[in-house]
N, C-alpha and C positions, 0 to 999 in steps of 0.2 A: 512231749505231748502229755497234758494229762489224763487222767482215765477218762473223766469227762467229756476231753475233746474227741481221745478215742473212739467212745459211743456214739459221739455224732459222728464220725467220720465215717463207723462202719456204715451208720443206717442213713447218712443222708442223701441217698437215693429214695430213699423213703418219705422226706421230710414236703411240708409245702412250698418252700419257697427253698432258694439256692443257698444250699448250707456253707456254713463259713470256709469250709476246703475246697468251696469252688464247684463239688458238682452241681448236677442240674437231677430235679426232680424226672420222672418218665415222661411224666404232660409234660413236662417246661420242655426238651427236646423235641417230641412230636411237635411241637408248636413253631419249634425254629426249622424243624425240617420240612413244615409244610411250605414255608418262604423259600427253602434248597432245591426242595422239589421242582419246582417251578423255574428254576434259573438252570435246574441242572435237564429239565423237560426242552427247554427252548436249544439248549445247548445239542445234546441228543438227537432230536430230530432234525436239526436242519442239518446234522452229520450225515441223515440217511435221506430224509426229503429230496434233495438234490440231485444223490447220484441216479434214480430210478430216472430225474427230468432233464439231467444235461442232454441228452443225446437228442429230446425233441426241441430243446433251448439252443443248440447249437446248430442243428436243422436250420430252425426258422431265424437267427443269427448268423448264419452262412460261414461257420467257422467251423466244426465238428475237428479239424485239426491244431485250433487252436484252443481246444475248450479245456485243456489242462491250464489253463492260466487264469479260467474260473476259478478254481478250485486250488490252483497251486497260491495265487494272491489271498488269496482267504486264509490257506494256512500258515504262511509268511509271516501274515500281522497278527493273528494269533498265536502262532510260534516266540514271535520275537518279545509281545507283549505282556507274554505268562508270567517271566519270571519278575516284569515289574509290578504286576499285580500282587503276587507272592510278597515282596519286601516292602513296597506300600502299607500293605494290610497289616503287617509286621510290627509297623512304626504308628499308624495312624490307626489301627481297628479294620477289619473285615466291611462294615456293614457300607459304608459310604462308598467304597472300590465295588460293592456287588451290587448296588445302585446305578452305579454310572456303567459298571457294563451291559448292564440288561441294558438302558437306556442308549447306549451307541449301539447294541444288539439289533433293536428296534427300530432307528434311524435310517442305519447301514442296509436292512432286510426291507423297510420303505423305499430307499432309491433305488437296491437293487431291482424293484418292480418295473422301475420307468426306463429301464436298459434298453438300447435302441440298437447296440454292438456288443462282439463278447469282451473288446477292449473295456467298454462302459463298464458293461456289468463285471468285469474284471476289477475295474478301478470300483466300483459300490462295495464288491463282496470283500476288497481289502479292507476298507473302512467297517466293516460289518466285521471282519475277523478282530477286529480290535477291541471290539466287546466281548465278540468271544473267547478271548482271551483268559476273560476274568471268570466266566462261569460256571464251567467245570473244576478250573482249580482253587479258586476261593470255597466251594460247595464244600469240596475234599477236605480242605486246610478247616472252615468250620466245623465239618464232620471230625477232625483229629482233633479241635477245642475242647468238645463238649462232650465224646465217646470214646472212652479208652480202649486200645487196641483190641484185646480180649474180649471185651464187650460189645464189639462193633459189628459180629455178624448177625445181632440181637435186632439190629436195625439197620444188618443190611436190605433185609426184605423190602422194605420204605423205596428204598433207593433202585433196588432192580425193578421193584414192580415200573417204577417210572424210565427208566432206561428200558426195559423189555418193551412196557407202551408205547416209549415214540421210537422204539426201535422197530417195533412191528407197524405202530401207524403209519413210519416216517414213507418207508416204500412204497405204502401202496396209498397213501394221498400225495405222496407226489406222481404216481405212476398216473392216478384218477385225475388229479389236476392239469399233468402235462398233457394228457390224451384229451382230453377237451378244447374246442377250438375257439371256444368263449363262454365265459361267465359273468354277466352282467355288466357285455359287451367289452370284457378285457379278455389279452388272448387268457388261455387256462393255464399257462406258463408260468404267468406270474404271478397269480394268486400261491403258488408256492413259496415265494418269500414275502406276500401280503400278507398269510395266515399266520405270519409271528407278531406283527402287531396287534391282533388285540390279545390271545396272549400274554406278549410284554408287558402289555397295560398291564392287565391283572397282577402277574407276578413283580410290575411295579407295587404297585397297592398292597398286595399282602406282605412283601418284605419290607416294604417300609413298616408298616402296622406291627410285626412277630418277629422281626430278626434284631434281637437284644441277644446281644454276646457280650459277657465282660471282657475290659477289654482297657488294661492300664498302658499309657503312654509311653513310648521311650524315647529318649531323645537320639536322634542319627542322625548324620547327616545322608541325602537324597545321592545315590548313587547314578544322577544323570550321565556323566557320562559315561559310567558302565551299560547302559541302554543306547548310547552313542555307536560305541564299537562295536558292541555285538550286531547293531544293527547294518552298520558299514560291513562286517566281517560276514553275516548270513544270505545276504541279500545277493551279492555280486554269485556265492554259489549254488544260491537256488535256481538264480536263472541261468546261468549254464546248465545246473543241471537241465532245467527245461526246452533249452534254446540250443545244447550241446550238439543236437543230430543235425539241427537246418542248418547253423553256422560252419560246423566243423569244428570236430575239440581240438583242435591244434590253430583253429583260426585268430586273429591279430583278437578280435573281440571276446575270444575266450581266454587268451594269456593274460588279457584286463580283467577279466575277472576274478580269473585266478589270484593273481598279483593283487588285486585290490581288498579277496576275501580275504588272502593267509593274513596281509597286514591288518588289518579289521581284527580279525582272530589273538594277534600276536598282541596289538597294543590293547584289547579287553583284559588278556588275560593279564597284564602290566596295572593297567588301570584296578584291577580286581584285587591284586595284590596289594598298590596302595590301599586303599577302600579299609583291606581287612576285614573287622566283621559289618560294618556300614555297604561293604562289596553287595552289588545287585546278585550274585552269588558266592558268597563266602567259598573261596577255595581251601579254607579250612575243612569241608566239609566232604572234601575229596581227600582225607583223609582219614575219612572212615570207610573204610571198606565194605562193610552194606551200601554206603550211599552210592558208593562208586561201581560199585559192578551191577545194582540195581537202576543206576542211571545209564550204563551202556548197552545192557538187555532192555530197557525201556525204546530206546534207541533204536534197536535192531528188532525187536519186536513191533514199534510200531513202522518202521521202513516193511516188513513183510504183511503187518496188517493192512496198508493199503494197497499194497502192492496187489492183494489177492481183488481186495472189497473195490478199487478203480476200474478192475475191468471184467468180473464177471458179471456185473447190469450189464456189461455192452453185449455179452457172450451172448446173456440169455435175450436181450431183444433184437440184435441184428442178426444171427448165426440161428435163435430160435423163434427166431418173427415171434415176441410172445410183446404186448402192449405196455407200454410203463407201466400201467396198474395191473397187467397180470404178474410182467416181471419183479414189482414189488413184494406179490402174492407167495412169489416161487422163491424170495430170499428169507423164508421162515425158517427151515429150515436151518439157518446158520443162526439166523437170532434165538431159535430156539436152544441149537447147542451153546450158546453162548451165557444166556440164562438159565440154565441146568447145571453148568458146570457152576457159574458164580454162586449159584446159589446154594450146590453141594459141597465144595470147598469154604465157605463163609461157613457154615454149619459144623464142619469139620473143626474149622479152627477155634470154634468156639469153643468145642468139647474138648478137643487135645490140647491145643494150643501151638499143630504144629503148621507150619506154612508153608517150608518151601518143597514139597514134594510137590505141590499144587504146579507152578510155573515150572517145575521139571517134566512132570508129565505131560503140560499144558503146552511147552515149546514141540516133544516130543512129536503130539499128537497135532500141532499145526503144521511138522514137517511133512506128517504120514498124508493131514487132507491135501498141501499142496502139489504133492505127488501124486495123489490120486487125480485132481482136479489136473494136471499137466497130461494124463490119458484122455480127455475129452475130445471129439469132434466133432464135425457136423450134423454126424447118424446117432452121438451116443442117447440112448434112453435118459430122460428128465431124473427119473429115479437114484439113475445110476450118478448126475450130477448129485441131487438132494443130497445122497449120504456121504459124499466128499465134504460138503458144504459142510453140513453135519457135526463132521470130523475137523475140519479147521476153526468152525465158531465153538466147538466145547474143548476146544487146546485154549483158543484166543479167552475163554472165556474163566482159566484155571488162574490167565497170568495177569490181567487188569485189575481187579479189585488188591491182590495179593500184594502184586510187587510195591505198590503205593501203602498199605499198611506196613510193609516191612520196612521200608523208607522212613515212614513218619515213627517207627516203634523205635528206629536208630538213632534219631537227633535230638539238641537238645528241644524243652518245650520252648526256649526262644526262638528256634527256625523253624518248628511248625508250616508257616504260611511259605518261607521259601526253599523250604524242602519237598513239600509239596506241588508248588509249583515248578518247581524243577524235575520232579516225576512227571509231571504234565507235560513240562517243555522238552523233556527230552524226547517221551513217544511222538507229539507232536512234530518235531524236527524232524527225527525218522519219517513222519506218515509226508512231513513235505516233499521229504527226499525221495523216497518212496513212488510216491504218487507221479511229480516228475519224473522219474530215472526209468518208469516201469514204461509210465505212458508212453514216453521215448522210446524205448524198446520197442514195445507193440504198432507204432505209428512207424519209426523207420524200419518195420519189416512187413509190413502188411502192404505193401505193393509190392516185393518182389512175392510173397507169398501165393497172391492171386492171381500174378502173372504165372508162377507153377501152376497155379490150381486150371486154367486157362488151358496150359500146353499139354495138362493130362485130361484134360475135359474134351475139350476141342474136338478130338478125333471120336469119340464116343456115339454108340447108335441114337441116345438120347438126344446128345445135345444137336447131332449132325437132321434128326428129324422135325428137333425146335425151327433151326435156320429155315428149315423147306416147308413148314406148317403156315399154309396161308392165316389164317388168323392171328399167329407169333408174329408174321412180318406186316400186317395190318394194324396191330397195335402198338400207336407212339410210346407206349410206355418203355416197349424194349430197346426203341429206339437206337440207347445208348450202345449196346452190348452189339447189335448188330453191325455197328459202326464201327466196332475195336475189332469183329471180326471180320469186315470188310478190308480194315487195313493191316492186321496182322495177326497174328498173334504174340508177336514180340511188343506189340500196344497195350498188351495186358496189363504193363505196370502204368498206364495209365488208366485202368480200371480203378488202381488202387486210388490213385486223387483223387478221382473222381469221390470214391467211398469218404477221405478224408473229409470232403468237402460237406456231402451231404449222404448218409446212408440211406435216407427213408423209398429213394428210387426201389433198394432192394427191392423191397417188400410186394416192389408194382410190377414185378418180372413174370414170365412165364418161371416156373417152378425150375424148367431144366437150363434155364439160364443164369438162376440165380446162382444154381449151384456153385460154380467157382469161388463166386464171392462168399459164400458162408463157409466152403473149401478153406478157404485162403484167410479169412479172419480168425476161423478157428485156429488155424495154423500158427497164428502169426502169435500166438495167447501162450503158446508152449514155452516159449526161452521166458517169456515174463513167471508163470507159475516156478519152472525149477531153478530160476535165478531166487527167486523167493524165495525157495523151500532151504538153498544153498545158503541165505541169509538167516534166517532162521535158526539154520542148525548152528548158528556160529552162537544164538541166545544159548541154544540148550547145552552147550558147552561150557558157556560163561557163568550160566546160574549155579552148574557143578559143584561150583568154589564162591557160592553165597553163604555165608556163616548163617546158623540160624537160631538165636539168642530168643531165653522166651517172651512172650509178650506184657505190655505193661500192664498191669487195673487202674492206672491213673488215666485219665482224660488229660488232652494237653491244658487247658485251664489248671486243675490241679498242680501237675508238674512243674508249670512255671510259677505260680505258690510257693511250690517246694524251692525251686531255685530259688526266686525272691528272697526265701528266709535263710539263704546262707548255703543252701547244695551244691553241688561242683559241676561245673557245667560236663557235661559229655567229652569231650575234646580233650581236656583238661587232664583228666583221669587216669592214670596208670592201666599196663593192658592188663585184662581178668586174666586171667588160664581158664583153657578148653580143653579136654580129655582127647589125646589122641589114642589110636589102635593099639598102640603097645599097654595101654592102661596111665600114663605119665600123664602130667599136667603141664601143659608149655603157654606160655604167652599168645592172647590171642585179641579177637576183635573187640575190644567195650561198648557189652552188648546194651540195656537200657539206662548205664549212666545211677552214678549213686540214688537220686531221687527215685528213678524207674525200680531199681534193685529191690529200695523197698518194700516196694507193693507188687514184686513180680511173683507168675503165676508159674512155678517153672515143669516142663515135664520132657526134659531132658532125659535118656540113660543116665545111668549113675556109671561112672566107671572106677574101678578099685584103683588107691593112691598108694603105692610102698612109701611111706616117708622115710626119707632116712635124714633128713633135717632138721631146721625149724620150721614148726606148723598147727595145726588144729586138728584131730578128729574126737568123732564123738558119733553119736546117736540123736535123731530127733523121734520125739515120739510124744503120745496125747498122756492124759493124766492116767490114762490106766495103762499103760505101758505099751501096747500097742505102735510098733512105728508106723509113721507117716512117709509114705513113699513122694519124690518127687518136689520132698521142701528145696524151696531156695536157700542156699547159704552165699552170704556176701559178706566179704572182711573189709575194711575198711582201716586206716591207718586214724590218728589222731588230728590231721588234718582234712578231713573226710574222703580221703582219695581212698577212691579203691583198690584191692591190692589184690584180692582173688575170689574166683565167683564158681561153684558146683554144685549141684543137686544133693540129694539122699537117692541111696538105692533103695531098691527092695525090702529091706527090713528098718530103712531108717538110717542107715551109717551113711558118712561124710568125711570125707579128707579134703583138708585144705592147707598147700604150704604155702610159705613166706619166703620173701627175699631175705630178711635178715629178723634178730631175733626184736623185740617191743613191744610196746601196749598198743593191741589194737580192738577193734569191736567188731562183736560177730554179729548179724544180721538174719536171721531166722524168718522164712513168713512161706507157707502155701495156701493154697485157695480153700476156702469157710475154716480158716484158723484166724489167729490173735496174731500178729508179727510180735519179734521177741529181737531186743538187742543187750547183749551180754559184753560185757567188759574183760578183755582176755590178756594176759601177761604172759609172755611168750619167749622161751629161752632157747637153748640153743637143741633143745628136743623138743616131738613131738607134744602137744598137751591137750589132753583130755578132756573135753566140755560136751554134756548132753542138755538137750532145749528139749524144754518141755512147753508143747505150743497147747494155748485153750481155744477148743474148736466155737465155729460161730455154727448160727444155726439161723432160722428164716421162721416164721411165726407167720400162718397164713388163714384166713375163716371168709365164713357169707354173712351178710348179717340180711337177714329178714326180717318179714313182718310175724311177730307172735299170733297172730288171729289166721290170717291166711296162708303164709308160710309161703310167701314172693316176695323173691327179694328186693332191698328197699335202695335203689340206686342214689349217689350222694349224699350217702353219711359219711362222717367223718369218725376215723378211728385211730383215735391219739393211743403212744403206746410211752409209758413212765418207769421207768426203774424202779428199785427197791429205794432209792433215797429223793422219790419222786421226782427226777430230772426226766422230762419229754423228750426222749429217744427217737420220733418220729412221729410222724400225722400224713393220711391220705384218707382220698375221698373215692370213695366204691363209688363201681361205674354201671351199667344198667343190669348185669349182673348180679351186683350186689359184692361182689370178692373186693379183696384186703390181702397185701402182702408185703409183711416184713425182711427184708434180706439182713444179712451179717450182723445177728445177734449173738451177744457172750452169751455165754448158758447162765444163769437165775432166772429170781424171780421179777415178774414185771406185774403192770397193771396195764389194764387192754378198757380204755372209755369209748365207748362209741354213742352218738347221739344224732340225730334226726330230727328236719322241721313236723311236727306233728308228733311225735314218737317220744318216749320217757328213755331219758338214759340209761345207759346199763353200765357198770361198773363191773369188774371179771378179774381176779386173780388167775394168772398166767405162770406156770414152770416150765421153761425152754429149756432142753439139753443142750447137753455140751454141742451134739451133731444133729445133723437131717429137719427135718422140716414138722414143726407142732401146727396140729390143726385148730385151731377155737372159732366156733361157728356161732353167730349173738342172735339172738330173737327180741328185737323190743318192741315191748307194749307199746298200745298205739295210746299215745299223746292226744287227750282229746283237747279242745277249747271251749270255756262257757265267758258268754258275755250277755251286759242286758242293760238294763236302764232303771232306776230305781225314780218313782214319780210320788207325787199325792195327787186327792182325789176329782182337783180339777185341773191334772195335767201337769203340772209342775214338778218341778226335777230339783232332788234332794239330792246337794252337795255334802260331801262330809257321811255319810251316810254309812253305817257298817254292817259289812256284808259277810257274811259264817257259812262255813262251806262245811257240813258233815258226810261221813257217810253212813253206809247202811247200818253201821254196831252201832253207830254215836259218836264217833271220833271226829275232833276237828281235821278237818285235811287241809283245811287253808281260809285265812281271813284278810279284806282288804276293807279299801274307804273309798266310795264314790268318788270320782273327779268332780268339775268346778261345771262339766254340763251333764251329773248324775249316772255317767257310765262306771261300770266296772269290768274286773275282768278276770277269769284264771286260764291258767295254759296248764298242758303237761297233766293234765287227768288219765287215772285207768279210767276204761270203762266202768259203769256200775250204776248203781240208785244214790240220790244222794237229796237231800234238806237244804233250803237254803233259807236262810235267816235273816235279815234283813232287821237293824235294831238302830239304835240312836232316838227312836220314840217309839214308842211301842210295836214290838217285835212283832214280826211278820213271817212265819213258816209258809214255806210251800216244798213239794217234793218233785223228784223230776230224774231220769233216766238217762246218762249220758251213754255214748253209743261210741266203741273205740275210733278212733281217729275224725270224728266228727265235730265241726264246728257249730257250738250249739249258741241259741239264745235263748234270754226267761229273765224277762224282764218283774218288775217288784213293785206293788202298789202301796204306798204306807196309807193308814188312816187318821193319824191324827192332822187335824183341822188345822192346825200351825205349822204344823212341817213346811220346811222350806225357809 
């Protein structure tokens, strides 16, 4: 690279339009994430819409025990369809796969309106899961295009605000919608999956319009039948899992599924392995050990995230009689820990750089709320739920954004799209399984639960004074209960179907009759929470042993750049050494891959190396001797494989050994430094090389108006080196502010100019470190314009016009146009003469007024003119 390209490299985040290393300007990103937004908004909420509405959608579809196949069919075809979307967008571009999913989005969420059964709306919501498919993990996989890992909690904000929105609006418009018994004579039910339509529309419209991702071609072939098998192999054990309690797991139709999955399973993973990297999931990529224990806590993390989120809407509106839209109201609480936590951990990692204590704590603290939430009953206090909740959405909320950055910081930037969709697909597998296995649970225990709650109820002064209360036995509503206690109480467990069937009776009960049943669903909620919490803990075990490599400053665009010009792909790569306890350097995970190395941010412990081999140490430090703590060092061999990869301590030192002794290059870069690659020959001892890194530095001002001193929004403020090469350009925003990142230390030139406004030209000296402030005031740009005539009207072309000012000085001369206009721009204010000559000259004087557009028009007298 030359120095040249260098400087653009540093600053072309700065620059206007998409510099040749591929990043994107700050507008050029906001601009493509206002199109993600939107796809990843639609996505988001009908994750939460729904659950607050099945129970009154199931109601009035007469199913309420089979209404997990709502929701298990949705996530099926979105499970299964993720990771094709992932390898699609791989080979053909992002933008066309995030088109047609919103648009089956849309389709899907239109038929699901006109459901007549929960079979129906079973079969729409799986067509509807097929879009969704593509929308969260396309959103993702764009988001790791265009934002390098490090850099990504800068704009996480963007993306929580919109996930916290339909995470809050989702509940309680669908709780609002389902509680309504008509809106514009449909029931209110199904204006829940109407309200994504025009949405869709819109985030039609604008992603076509703003979603420009670069985005070069490769040739692959289409890994259909790896969508074949996985599809054969998942499907047969979803529905067992969902169908397992009514059939019997030992039944003739569950050993076919069985039999039907593992085969399904066995010949994908056969098919995958021809495939190789063309594989709808390269199993090359399960051998990198980020991917892989990142993909089986995704797994097991989302089997527990739904596990909790499927049944406490049901907790809180049958067991607390509270209305879809209040019970939406009452699941803030989790969305609020949920966006607290993402959004302190994104923040985190942006400073440190470090990530995985985030999903440790985060598993941790999911296991403590489902524990809690497994103490609940029918009496417990609201409050007493809220802060479980609480507790489970700010764990849930340490491990979603995280584990997916760590995932995309591990691979190369060619599997971007299906490494990210394979984080997608893995939590989504889980939440299938999940969501089935729990709901299962909960549904084949909640009639013997009731029927307990029955045999302790039954004898009670309460309940024994409900039966004998002429008004209890006067109204049909209790009908039901009176009739199970007419014939037993060992009929209790048909209290239970009953409930399965249709809960909303509860609600119509004398209070002391309901009790069993809100007794006995609460009940029945306990094995599901600590079967969860049992799962869960099996995440916070496996994250233990996540390696945690630092993060990139490349965007995936970038880094496949970098690949394209000859980098070694990740896989490829010999293992780095990782520092263990003893202080030793042993072979470990290759953590972001030669190109990543590069531009990595590292802030690692440094830990002491005895060499007693062949190797490298030395000192990294700034021009003035000062060490820099926390540089990356990366070795690399002569055929760019890396060979070994460690920090600087505390004062700057580094050790780094070798497998054997040769020439290889060291690799030097920490964050607001120059990266340094030195060329090392290396014998059969240790050899001594210090890196001397030149730090960058950031160049930031206001530019205002000189007269009034407010600032002047959309100017442009071009920034040039010492050998006048244009290092950068942006345009101030209604503030007026301007800022340069990752500038070498010299001299620059800072032009800033303005419609209306006289340019300023500024010598600028950046340090080596920290941030220069140069703040511009320019003079307001006046304009005069006018019309040069004779004396009966006529307009003198050619005409010339003398523009002085007040000492006498020309300041500017022109020549009439061909219909006697002229014109100057770019005036200070001031007095000024205007002259007017080609036959005898014509003075007049006149006052121009800063930033005003003035006119003064010019009479000649002689009789010819013209």
């Amino acid at each position: 690279m030359t120095a040249t390209e260098a400087r653009r490299a540093a600053t072309g985040a700065s620059s206007g339009a998409e510099s040749s290393d591929g990043s994107l300007t700050h507008r050029q990103i906001l601009l493509v994430f206002s199109g993600l937004m939107l796809g990843m908004f639609l996505a988001a909420l009908d994750q939460t819409i729904v659950a607050t509405a099945i129970r009154t959608i199931a109601d009035d579809l007469h199913g309420l025990d089979i209404q997990a196949w709502a929701t298990t069919a949705y996530l099926i075809t979105s499970t299964i369809s993720t990771p094709l979307y992932g390898k699609l967008s791989d080979i053909y571009g992002r933008k066309p796969f995030f088109i047609a999913a919103i648009t089956i989005f849309v389709v899907g969420s239109l038929a699901s309106s006109f459901a007549t059964s929960m079979y129906m709306l079973a079969a729409f919501r799986a067509f509807q899961g097929i879009g969704a498919g593509g929308l969260m993990s396309l959103a993702l996989a764009i988001i790791g295009d265009i934002v390098p890992p490090r850099e990504r909690a800068r704009y996480q904000g963007y993306f929580l605000a919109v996930f916290g929105t339909s995470s809050v609006l989702g509940p309680v418009v669908g709780g609002f919608l389902a509680g309504q018994s008509e809106i514009l004579h449909i029931a209110g039910w199904r204006w829940v999956f109407l309200v994504n339509v025009p949405i869709g529309i819109i985030a039609l419209a604008v992603v076509t319009k703003v979603l420009q991702v670069p985005h070069t071609r490769r040739e692959q072939r289409i890994d259909w039948w790896g969508a074949v098998t996985i599809t054969v192999g998942l499907v047969p054990l979803l529905i067992i899992a969902e169908q397992g309690q009514q059939w019997g797991w030992t039944s003739p139709r569950a050993w076919l599924c069985y039999g039907i999955g593992v085969v399904g399973l066995l010949l994908f993973v056969i098919v995958e392995r021809v495939m190789r990297d063309d594989a709808l999931i390269p199993l090359r990529l399960f051998r990198n050990g980020i991917f892989s224990i990142t993909s089986s806590a995704n797994l097991i993390i989302g089997m527990g995230m739904f596990g909790g989120l499927s049944v406490i809407p049901l907790y809180l509106q049958i067991v607390k009689g509270a209305s879809p839209t209040k019970a939406g109201l009452l699941l803030l609480p989790l969305v609020l820990g949920i966006m607290l936590a993402s959004i302190l951990s994104g923040q985190l990692t942006a400073r440190t750089g470090r990530y995985k204590i985030f999903p440790v704590i985060g598993t941790l603290l999911m296991v403590g709320g489902l524990v809690g939430l497994n103490t609940i009953n029918a009496d417990t206090p609201l409050l007493h739920t809220d802060i479980w909740m609480f507790v489970f959405g700010f764990g849930l909320g340490g491990c979603l954004q995280t584990l997916v950055i760590a995932v995309q910081n591990a691979v190369p930037a060619r599997d971007m799209g299906v490494a990210t969709s394979s984080a997608t697909f893995f939590r989504q597998m889980g939440g299938t399984l999940g969501t089935a296995v729990f709901l299962s649970i909960l549904f084949s225990t909640v009639g013997q639960k009731i029927a307990a709650a029955f045999a302790r109820t039954v004898q009670t002064p309460g309940f024994q004074a409900a039966l004998t209360d002429p008004s209890v036995v006067a109204n049909p509503n209790n009908a039901p209960v009176l009739n199970l206690v007419r014939d037993g109480v060992g009929a209790g467990s048909g209290a239970g179907s009953a409930v399965l069937q249709d809960s909303s009776f509860i609600q119509r009960l004398d209070p002391r009759l309901a009790r069993p049943f809100l007794e006995g669903f609460a009940d029945s909620m306990h094995p599901v929470f600590i079967t969860a919490a049992i799962v869960v803990a099996l995440a916070f075990v496996l994250i233990l042993f996540l390696k945690e490599v630092p993060l990139r400053m490349q965007s995936g665009i970038q880094a496949r750049m970098a690949e394209d010009a000859g980098g070694v792909p990740l896989e490829d790569a010999p293992p780095s050494f990782e520092p263990e306890s003893d202080g030793h350097l042993v072979p470990g995970t290759n953590g972001a891959g030669t190109a990543g190395a590069l531009m990595a941010s590292a802030t690692d412990e440094f830990v002491p190396y005895q060499q007693e081999g062949p190797g490298v140490h030395g000192w990294v430090h700034r021009a003035d001797g000062s060490g820099i703590v926390g540089a990356a060092l990366t070795l690399i061999d002569s055929g760019g494989r890396q060979i070994g990869r460690n920090v600087s301590g505390s004062d700057g030192a580094f050790d780094l050994p070798v497998p054997e002794p040769g020439s290889y290059v060291l690799i030097a870069s920490a964050a607001a430094h120059q990266p340094q690659a030195t060329v090392v020959l290396i014998g059969d001892a240790p050899v001594p090389v210090d890196v001397v890194l030149t730090g960058t530095s950031s160049l930031a001002g206001t530019v205002t108006d000189a007269g009034r001193g407010a600032p002047v929004p959309a100017a442009t403020a071009t920034l040039a080196d010492a050998a006048g090469e244009v290092v950068g350009s942006q345009v101030t925003g209604q503030d007026g502010m301007f800022l340069f990142d990752e500038l070498l230390a010299g001299a620059y030139t800072l032009v800033v100019s303005a419609e209306a406004y006289q340019p300023a030209a500024i010598g600028v000296s950046v340090p080596g470190t920290g941030r220069c402030q140069q703040d511009v005031a320019l003079a307001g740009g006046s304009r005069l314009r006018g019309l040069a005539t004779v004396g009966d009207g006529r307009v003198v072309p050619d005409a010339r016009i003398t523009l002085l000012d007040r000492a006498g000085n020309v300041v500017a001369m022109t020549t009439t146009d061909d219909t006697g206009e002229y014109a100057f721009s770019d005036l200070p204010e001031g007095d000024y003469t205007v002259i007017a000559s080609g036959y005898p000259p014509v003075a007049s004087t006149l006052r121009v007024n800063g930033g005003e557009q003035g006119q003064h028009d010019v009479r000649l007298s002689h009789p010819e003119a013209g």
